[in-house]
C-alpha positions in Angstrom: 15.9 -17.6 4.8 14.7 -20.8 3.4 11.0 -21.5 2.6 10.6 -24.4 5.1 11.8 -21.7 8.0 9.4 -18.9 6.5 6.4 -21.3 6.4 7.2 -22.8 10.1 7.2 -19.3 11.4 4.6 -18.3 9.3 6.1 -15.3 7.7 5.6 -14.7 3.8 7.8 -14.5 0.7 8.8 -10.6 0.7 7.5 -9.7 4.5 10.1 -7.7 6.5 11.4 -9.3 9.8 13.5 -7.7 12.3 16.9 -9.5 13.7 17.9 -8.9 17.1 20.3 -9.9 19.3 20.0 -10.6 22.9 23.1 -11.7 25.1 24.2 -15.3 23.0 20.5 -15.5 21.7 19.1 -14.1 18.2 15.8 -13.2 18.0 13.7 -13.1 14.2 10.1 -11.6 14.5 8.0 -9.9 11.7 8.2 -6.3 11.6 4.6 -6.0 12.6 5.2 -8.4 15.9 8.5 -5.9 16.8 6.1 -2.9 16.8 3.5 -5.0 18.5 6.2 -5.7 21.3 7.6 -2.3 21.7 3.7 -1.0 22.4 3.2 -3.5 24.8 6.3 -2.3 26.9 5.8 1.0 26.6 2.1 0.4 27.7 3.5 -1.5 30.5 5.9 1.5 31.5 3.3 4.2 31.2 1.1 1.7 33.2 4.1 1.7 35.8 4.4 5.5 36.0 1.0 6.9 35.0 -0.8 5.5 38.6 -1.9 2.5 36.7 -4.6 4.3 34.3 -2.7 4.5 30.9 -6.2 5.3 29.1 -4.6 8.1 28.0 -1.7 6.4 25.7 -4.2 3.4 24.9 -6.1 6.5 23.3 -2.9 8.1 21.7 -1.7 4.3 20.1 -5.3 3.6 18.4 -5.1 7.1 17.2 -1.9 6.5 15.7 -2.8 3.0 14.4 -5.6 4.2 12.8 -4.0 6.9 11.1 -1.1 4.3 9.7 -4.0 2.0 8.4 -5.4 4.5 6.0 -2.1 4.5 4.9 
């Protein structure tokens, strides 16, 4: 990708980035913003499902992201 798109999207040199497709569109987003997106929808299911409470998997993902940052 060339430096001028990298520094407009704000991504660095080396960091990983995740291509999608969706219908006719592509998508590019850092790794970090994919996983950020795929908590937020499952949140937003388990929100849908779980009577609206979901403290329990908001509890289970900071567990989880805790444990990835000692890492």
């Amino acid at each position: 990708m060339p430096a001028r798109f990298r520094a407009a999207l704000g991504f660095g040199k080396r960091q990983e980035v995740l291509l999608t497709l969706e219908g006719s569109a592509v998508r590019l987003m850092t790794a970090e913003a994919a996983v950020d997106a795929a908590v937020a929808e499952v949140q937003a299911l388990a929100r849908k499902y779980g009577g609206g409470k979901g403290g329990e998997v908001d509890a289970f993902i900071a567990e989880r992201r805790a444990e990835a940052e000692k890492e």
